[in-house]
DRENDO-1510 file (C-alpha; in Angstrom, 1 decimal, always signed):
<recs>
REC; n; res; u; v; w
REC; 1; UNK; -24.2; +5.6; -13.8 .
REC; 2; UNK; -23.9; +9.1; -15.3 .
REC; 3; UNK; -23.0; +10.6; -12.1 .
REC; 4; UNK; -20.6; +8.3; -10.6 .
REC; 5; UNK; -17.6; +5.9; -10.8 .
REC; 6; UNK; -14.7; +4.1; -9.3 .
REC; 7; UNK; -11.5; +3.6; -10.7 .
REC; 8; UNK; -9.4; +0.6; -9.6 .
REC; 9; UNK; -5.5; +0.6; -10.2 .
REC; 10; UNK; -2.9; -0.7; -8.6 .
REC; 11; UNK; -0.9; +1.3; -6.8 .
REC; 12; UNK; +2.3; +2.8; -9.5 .
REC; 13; UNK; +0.2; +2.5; -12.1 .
REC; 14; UNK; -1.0; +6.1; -11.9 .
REC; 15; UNK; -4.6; +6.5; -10.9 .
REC; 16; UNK; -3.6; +10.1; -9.5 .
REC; 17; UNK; -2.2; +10.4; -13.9 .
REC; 18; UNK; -5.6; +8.9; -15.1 .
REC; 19; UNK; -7.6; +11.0; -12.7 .
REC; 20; UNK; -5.8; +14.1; -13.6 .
REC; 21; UNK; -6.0; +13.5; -17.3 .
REC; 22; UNK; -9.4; +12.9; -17.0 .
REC; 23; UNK; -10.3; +16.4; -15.0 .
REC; 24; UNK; -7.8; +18.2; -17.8 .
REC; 25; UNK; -10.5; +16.6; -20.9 .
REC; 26; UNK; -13.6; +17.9; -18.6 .
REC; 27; UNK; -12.5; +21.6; -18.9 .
REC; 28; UNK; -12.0; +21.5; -22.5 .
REC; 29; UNK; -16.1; +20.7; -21.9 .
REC; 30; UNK; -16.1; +23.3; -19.2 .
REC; 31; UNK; -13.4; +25.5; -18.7 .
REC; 32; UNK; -15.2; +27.1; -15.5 .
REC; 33; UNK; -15.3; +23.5; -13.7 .
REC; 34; UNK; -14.8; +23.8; -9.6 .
REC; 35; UNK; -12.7; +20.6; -8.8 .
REC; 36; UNK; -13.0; +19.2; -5.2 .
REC; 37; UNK; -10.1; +16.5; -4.4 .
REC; 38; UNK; -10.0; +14.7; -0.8 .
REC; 39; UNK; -7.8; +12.4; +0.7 .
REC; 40; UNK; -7.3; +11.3; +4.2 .
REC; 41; UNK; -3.8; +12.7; +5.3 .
REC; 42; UNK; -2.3; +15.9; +5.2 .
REC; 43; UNK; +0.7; +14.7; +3.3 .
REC; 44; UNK; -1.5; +13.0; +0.3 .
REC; 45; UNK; -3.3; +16.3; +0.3 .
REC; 46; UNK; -0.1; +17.9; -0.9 .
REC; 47; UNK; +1.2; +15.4; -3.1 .
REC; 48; UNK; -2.1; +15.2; -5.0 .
REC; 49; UNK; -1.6; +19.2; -5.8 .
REC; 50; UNK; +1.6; +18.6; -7.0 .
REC; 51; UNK; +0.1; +15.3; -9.0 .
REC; 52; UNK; -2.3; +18.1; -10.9 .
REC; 53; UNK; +0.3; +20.8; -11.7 .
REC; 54; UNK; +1.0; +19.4; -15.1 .
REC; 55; UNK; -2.4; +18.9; -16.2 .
REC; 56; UNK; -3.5; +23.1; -15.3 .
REC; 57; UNK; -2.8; +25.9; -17.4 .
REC; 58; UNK; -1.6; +28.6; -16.4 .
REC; 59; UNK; -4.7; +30.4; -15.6 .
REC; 60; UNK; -6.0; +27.8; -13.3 .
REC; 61; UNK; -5.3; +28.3; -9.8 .
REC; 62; UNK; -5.3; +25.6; -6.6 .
REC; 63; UNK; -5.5; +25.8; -2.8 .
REC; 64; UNK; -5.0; +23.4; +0.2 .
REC; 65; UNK; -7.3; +22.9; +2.8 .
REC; 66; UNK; -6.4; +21.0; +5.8 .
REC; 67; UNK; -5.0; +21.2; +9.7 .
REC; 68; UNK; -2.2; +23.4; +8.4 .
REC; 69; UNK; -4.1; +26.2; +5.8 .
REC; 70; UNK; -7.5; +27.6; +6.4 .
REC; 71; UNK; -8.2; +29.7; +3.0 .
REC; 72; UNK; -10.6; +32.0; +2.8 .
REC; 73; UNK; -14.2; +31.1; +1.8 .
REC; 74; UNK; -13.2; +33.5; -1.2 .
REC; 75; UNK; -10.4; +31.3; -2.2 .
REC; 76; UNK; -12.3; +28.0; -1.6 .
REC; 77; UNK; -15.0; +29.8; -4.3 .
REC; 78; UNK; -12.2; +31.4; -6.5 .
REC; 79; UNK; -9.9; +28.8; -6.6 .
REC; 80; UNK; -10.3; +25.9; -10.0 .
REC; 81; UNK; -9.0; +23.1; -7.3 .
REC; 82; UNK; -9.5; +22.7; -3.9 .
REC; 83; UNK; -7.0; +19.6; -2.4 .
REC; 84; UNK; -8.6; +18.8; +1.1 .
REC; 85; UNK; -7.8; +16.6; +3.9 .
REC; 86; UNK; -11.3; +15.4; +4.2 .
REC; 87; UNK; -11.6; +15.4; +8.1 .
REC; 88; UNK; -11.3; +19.4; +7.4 .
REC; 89; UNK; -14.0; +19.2; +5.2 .
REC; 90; UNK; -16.7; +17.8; +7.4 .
REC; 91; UNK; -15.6; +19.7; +10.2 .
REC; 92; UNK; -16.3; +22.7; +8.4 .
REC; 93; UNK; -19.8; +21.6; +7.4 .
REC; 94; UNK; -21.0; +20.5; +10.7 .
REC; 95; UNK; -19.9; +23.7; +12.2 .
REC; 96; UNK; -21.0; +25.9; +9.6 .
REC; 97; UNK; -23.3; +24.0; +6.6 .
REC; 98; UNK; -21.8; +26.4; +4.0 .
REC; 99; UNK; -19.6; +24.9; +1.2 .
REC; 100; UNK; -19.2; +26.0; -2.1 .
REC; 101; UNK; -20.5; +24.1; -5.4 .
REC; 102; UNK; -18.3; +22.3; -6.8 .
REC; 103; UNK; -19.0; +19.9; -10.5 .
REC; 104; UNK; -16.6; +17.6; -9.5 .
REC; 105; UNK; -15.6; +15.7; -6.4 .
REC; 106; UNK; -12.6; +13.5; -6.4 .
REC; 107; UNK; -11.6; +10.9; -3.4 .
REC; 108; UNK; -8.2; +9.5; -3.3 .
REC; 109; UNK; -7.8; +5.8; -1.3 .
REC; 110; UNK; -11.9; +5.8; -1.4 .
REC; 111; UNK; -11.4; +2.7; +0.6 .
REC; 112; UNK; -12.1; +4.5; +2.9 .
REC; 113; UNK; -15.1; +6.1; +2.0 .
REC; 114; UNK; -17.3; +4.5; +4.2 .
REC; 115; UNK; -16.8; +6.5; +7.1 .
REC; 116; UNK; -19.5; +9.1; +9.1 .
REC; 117; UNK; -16.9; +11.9; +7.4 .
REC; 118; UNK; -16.9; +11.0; +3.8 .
REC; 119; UNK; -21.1; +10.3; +4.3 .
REC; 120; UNK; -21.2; +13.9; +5.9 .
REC; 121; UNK; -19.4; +16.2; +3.0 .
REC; 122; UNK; -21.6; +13.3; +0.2 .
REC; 123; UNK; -24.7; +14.1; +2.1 .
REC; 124; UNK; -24.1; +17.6; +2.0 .
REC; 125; UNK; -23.1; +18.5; -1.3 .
REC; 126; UNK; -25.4; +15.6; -3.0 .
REC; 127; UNK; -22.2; +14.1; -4.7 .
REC; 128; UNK; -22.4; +11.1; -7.2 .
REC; 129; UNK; -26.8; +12.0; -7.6 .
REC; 130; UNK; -28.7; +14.1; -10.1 .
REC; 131; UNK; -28.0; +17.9; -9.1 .
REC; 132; UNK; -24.7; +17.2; -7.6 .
REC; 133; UNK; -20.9; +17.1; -8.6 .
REC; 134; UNK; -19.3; +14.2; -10.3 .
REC; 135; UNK; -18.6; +11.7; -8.1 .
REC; 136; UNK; -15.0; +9.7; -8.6 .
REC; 137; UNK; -13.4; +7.0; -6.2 .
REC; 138; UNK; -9.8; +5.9; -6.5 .
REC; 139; UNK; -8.3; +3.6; -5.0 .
REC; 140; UNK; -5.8; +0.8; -5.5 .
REC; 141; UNK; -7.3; -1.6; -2.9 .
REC; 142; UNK; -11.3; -1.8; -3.2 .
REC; 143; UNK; -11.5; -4.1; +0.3 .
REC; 144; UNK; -12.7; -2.8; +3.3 .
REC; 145; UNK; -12.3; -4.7; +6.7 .
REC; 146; UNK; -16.1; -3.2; +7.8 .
REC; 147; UNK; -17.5; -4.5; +4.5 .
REC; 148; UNK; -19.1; -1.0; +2.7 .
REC; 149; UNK; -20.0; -2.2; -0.6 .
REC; 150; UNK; -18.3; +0.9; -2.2 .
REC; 151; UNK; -20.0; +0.3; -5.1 .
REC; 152; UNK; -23.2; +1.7; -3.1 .
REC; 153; UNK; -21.1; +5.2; -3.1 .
REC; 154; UNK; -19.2; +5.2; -6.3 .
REC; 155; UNK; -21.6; +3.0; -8.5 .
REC; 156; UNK; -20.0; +1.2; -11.9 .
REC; 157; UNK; -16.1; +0.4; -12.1 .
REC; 158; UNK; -14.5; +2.4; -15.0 .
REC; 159; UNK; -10.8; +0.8; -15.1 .
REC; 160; UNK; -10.0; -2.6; -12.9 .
REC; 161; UNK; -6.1; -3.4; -13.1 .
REC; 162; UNK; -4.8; -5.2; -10.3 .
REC; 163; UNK; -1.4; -5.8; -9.3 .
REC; 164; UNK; -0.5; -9.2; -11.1 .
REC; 165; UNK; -2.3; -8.0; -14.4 .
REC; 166; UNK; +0.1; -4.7; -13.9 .
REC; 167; UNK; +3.3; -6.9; -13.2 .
REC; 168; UNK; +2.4; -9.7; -16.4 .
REC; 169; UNK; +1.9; -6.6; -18.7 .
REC; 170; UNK; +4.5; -4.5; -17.7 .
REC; 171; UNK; +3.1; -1.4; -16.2 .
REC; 172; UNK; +5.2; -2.2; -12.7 .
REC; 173; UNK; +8.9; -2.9; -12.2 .
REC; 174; UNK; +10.1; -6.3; -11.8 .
REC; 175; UNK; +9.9; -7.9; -8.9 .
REC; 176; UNK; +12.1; -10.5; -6.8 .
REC; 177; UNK; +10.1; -11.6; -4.1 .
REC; 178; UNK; +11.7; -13.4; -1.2 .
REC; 179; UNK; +9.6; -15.5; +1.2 .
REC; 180; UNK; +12.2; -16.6; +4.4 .
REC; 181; UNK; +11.5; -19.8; +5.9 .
REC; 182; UNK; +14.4; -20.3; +8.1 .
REC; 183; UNK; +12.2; -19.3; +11.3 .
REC; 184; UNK; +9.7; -22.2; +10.8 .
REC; 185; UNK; +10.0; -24.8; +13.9 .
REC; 186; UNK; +9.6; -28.1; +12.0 .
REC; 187; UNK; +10.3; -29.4; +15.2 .
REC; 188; UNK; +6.4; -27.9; +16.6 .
REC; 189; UNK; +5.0; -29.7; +13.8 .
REC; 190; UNK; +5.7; -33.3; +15.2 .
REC; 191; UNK; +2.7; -33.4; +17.2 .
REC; 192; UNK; +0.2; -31.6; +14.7 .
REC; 193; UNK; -0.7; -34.3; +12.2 .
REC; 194; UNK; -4.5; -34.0; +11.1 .
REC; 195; UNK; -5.4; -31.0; +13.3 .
REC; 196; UNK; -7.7; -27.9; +13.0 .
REC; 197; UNK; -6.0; -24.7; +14.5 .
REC; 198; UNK; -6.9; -20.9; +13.9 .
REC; 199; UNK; -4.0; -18.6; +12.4 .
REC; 200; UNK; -3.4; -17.1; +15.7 .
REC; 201; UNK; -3.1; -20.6; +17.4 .
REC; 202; UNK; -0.5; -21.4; +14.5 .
REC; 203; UNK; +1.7; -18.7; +14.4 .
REC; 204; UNK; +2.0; -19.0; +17.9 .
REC; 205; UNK; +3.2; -22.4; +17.4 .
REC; 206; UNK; +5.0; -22.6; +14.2 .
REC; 207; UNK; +7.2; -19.6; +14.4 .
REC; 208; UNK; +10.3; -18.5; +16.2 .
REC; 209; UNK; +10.6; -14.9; +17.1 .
REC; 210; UNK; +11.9; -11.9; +16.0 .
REC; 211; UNK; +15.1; -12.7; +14.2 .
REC; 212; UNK; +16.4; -8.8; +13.7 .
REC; 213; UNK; +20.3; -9.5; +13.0 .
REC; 214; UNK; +19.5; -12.0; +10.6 .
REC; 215; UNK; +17.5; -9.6; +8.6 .
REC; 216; UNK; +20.0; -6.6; +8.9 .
REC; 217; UNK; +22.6; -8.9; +7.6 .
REC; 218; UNK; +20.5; -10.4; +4.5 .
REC; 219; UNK; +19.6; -6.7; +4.1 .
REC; 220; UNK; +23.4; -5.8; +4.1 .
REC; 221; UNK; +24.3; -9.2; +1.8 .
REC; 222; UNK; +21.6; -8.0; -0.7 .
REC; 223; UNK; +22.0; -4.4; -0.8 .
REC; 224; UNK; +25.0; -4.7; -3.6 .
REC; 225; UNK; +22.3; -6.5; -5.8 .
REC; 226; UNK; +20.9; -3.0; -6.9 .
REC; 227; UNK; +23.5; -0.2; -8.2 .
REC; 228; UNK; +21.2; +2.4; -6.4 .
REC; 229; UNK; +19.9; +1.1; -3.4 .
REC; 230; UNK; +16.8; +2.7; -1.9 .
REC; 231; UNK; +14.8; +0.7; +0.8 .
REC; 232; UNK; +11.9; +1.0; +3.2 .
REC; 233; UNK; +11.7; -1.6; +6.1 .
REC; 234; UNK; +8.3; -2.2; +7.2 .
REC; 235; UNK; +8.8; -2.3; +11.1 .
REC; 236; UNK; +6.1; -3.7; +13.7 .
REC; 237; UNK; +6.3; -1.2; +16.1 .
REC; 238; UNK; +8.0; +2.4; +17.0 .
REC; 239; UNK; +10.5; +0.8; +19.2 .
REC; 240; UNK; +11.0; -2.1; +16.5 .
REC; 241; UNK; +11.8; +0.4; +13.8 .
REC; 242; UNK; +14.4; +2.2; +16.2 .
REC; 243; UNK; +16.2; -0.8; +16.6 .
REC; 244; UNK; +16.2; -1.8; +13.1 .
REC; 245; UNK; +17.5; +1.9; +12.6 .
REC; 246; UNK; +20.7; +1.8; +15.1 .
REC; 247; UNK; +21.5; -1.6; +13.9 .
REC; 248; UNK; +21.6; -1.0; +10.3 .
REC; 249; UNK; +23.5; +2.8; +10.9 .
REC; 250; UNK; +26.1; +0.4; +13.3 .
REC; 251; UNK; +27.2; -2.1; +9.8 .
REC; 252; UNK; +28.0; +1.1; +8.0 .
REC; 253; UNK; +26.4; +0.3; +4.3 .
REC; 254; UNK; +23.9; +2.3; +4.4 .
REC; 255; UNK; +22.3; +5.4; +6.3 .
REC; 256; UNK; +19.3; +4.8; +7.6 .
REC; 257; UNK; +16.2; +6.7; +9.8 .
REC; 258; UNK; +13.2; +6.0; +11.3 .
REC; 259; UNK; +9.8; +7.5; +10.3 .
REC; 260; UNK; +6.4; +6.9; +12.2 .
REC; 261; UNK; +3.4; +8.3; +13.1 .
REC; 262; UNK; +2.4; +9.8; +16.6 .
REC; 263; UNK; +1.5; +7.2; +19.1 .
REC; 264; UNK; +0.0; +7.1; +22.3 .
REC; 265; UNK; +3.0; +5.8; +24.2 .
REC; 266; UNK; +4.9; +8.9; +24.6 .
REC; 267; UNK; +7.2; +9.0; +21.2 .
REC; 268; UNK; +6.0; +12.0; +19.2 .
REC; 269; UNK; +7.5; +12.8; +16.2 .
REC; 270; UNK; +6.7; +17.0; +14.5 .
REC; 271; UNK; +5.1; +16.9; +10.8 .
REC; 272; UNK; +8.7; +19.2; +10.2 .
REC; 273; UNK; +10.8; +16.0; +11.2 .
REC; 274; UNK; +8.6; +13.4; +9.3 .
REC; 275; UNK; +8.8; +15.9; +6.5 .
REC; 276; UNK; +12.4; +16.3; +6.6 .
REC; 277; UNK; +13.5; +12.1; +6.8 .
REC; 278; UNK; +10.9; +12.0; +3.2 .
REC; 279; UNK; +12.7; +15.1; +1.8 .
REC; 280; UNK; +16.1; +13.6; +2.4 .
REC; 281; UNK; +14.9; +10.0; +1.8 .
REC; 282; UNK; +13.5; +11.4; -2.2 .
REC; 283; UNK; +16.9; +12.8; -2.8 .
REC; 284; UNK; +19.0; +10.3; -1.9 .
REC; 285; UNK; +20.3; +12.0; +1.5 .
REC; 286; UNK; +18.9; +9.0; +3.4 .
REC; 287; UNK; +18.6; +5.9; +1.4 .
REC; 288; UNK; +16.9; +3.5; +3.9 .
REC; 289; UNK; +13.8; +4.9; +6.2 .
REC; 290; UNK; +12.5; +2.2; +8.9 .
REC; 291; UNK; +8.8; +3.0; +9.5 .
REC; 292; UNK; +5.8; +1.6; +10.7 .
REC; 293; UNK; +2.9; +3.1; +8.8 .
REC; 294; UNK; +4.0; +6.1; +7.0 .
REC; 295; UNK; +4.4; +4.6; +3.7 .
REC; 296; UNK; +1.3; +2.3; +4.0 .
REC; 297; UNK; -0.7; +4.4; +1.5 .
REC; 298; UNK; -0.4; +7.3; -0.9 .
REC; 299; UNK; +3.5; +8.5; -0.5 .
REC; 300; UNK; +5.1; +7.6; -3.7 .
REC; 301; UNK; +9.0; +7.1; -3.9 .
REC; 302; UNK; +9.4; +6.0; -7.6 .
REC; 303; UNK; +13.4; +4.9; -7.2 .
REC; 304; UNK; +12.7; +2.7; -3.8 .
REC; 305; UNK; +14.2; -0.8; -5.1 .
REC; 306; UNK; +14.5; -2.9; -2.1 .
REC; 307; UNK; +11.2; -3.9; +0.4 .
REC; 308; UNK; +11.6; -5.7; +3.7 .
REC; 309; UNK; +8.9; -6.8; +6.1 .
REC; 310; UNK; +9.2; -7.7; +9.2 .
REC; 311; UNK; +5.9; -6.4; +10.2 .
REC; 312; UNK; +2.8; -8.9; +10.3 .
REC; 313; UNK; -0.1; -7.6; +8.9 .
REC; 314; UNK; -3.3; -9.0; +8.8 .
REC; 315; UNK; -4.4; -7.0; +6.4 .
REC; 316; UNK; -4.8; -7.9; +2.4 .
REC; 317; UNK; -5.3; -4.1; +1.7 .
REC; 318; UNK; -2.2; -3.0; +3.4 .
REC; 319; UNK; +0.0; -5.8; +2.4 .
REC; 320; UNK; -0.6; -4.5; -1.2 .
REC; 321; UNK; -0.3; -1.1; -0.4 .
REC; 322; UNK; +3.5; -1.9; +1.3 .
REC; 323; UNK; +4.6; -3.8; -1.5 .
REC; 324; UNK; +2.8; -1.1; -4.1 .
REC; 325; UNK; +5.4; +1.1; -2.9 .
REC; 326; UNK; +8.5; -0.6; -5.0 .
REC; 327; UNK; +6.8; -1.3; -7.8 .
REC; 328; UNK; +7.0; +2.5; -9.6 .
REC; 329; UNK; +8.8; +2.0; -12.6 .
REC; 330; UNK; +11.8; +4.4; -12.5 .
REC; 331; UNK; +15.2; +5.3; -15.2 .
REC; 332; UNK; +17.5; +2.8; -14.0 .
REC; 333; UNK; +15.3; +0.6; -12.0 .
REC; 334; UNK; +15.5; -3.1; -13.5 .
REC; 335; UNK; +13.5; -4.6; -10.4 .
REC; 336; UNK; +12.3; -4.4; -7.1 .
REC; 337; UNK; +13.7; -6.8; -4.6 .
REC; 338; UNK; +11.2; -7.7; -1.8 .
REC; 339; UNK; +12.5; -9.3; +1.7 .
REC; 340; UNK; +9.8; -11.5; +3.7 .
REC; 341; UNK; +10.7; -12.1; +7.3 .
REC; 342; UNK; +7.1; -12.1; +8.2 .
REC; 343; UNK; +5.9; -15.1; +10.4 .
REC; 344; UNK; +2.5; -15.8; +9.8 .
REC; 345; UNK; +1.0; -18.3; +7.4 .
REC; 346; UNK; -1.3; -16.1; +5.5 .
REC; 347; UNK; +1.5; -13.7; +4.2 .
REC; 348; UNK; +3.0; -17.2; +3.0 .
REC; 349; UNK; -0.4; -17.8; +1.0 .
REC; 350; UNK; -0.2; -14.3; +0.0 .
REC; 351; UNK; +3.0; -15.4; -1.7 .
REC; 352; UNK; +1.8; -18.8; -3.1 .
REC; 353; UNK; -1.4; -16.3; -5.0 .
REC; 354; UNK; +1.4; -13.8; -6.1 .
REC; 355; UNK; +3.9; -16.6; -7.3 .
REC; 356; UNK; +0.7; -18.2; -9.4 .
REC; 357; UNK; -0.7; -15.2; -10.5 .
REC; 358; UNK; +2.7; -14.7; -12.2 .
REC; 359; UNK; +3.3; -17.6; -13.7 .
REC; 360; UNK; -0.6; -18.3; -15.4 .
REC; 361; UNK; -0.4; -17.7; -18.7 .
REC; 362; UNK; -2.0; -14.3; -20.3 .
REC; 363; UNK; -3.5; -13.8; -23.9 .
REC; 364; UNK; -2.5; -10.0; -23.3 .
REC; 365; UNK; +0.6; -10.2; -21.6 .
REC; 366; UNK; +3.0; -8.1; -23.7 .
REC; 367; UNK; +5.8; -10.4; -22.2 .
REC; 368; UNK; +7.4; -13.0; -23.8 .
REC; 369; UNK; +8.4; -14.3; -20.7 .
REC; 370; UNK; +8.0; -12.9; -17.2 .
REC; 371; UNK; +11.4; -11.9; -15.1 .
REC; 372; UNK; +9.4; -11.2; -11.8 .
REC; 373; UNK; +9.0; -14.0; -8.9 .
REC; 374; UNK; +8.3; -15.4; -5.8 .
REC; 375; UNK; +11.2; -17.4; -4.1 .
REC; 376; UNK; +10.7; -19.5; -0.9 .
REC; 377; UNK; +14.3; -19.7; +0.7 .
REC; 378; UNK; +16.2; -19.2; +3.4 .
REC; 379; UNK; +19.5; -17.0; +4.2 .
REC; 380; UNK; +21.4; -19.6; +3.0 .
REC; 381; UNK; +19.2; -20.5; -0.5 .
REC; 382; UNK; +16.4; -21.4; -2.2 .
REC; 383; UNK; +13.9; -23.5; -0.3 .
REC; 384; UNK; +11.8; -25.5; -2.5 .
REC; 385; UNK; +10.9; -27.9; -0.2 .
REC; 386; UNK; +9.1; -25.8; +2.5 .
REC; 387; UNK; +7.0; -24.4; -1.1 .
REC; 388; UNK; +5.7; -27.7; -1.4 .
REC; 389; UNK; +5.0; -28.4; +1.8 .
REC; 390; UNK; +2.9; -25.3; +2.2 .
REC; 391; UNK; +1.0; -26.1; -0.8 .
REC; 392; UNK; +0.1; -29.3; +0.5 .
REC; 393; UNK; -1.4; -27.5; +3.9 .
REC; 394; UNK; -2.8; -24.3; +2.3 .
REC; 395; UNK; -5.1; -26.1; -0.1 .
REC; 396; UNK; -6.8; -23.4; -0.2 .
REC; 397; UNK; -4.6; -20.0; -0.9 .
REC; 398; UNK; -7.2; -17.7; -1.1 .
REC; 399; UNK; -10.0; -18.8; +1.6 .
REC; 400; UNK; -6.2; -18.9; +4.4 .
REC; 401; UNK; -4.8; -15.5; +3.5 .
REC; 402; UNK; -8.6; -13.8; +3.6 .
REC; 403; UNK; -9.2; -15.6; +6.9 .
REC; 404; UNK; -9.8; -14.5; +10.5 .
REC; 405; UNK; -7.6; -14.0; +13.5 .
REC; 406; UNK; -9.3; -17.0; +15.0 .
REC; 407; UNK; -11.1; -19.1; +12.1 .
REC; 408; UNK; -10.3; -22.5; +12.4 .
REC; 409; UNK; -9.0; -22.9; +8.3 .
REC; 410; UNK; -5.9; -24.3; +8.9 .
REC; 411; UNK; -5.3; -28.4; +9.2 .
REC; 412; UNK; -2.1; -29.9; +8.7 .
REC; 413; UNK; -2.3; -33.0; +6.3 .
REC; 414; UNK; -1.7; -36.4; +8.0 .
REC; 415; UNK; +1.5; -36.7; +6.6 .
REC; 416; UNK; +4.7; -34.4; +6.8 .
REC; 417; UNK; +7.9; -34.1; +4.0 .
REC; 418; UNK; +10.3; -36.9; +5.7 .
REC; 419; UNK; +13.4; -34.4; +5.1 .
REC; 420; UNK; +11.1; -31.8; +7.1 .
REC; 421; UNK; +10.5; -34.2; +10.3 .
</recs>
């Protein structure tokens, strides 16, 4: 398709570079090229600008367009790059129906693409058809929970390079990945021999709750591991990542702040004081930031070297996007270490794919041999026993961690590990 493409990358390994690269090589074609990039938050809108900077010269120009600047139809015409939020976009259209022309059109996290807003400004300007700008999707995770075949927007695939191709070949950092199984009540599992439950009936049964000291202590035990520690804990709620904050700011080792989006239930928090915890957390000010969904897509820390969930996530797009954000290679990174608390059984199939996706052998991996992996333990070691345990119930990895709240997937085999009953 002459008109169209998607680009698929995992996230750090630089489909905002590619992109930009790409857009530099079009205006040696045609220097007078009108470039229109959209993303879906205000904060992407401005790190995308500042993405392009290297890749203009110095007679190119750029504006933002979003909630917070409302340039001039003049400057929208005048300017070589537009970077849009793209709720602002169709806004403007339905209110007025006058946008400029533009040859290009580039959408960051086209995931979600499929949306009335994205169809609106597409519609409008005739993107990705004969007649009509350049259409380019980017995105790191092509899934979509509502099942748009993007393909039907963006046409062929250009580039494909998922996460575990990225790790094998050494276009990621390193990663240690730590799956916790101390919270698992074997002693639920007595009763369960040879049964069919859904993923909400078994998490529900097989897992204790919340266990936040333990994690702020393994945090604190591991934290000496890395010679500049940076970390992001991925918190299940506003109040959770409150409580996460005092408790780690009470040990001492670290200085920590919490970071979330506005809510409905009366915590508000200004774009200046979500911008101020990311400005302190990039320089170092602040070197762990509890959130809950701030860092799920887009915001790029490059020197974040320690992850830890706690939030359960049913999602295969955001899990990849959370763990996407330690995996920037950075000077004086060696590896990202990764701490699992989550209780629910398809993050642990999530880390069975990860672990075997790893270890299956490559024709093109540039590696000799491969330093990242996936550990099942608990606080006190390595549990290789739960591993195979969970292997012998997740028989099948891939149909588990893609499966529904309530699909009944799961069956315990008829027999149990002696040293687990």
């Amino acid at each position: 398709d002459k008109h169209r493409a998607i680009a698929v990358m995992a996230t750090g390994l630089g489909k905002t570079f590619v992109a930009a690269e790409s857009i530099h090589r079009i205006f040696k074609l045609n220097y007078n090229a009108h470039v229109l990039v959209l993303a879906h938050t205000n904060p992407l809108v401005y790190q995308l600008e500042r993405s392009f900077w290297p890749f203009m010269d110095k007679n190119q120009t750029s504006v933002v367009w979003n909630g917070y600047e409302s340039p001039a139809v003049s400057q929208l015409k005048k300017a070589t790059f537009v970077f849009a939020c793209v709720n602002t976009v169709s806004d403007y259209i339905k209110q007025t129906e006058s946008l400029p022309d533009f040859d290009v059109i580039i959408v960051d996290e086209c995931h979600h693409a499929g949306s009335s807003m994205y169809e609106t400004i597409f519609q409008h300007t005739n993107a990705g058809k004969y007649g009509g700008p350049f259409l380019l999707g980017l995105t790191a995770t092509p899934w979509r929970p509502d099942e748009v075949d993007l393909s039907s927007i963006f046409g062929e695939t250009v580039v494909c390079i998922d996460m575990v191709q990225g790790l094998r070949e050494g276009f990621l950092s390193n990663v240690d990945y730590r799956m916790y199984t101390d919270n698992i009540d074997w002693d639920a599992l007595k009763n369960l021999n040879g049964q069919s439950f859904t993923p909400k009936q078994i998490n529900r049964t097989l897992f204790i709750e919340q266990w936040d000291d333990s994690v702020v202590y393994e945090l604190k035990n591991t934290w000496h591991e890395q010679s500049n520690p940076r970390a992001i804990v991925f918190c299940g709620t506003i109040d959770h990542a409150n409580i996460m904050c005092t408790k780690l700011n009470a040990l001492g080792f670290c200085k920590a702040a919490a970071i979330y989006s506005n809510s409905g239930s009366g915590y508000s928090m200004t774009q200046y004081e979500k911008n101020r915890v990311l400005t302190d957390f990039a320089d170092g000010t602040i070197n762990v930031v509890c959130t809950v969904d701030i860092f799920n897509e887009g915001l790029d820390v490059p020197d974040v070297n320690i992850l830890v969930f706690q939030r359960v996530t049913h999602s295969r797009r955001i899990f990849i996007q959370q763990l996407g954000r330690g995996l920037r290679i950075s000077e004086n990174k060696d590896k990202v270490i990764v701490l699992d608390f989550v209780s629910d059984i398809r993050r642990f199939a999530a880390g069975l794919e990860l672990k075997d996706g790893l270890q299956a052998t490559s024709k093109k991996a540039t590696r000799i041999s491969l330093p990242s992996k996936v550990t099942f333990r608990k606080v006190t070691g390595e549990d290789p026993e739960t591993e195979k345990f969970l292997r012998l119930w997740l028989d099948d990895i891939s149909a588990i961690e893609d499966s529904g709240e309530n699909a009944s997937t799961l069956k315990f085999p008829p027999i149990l590990p002696h040293s687990k009953i």
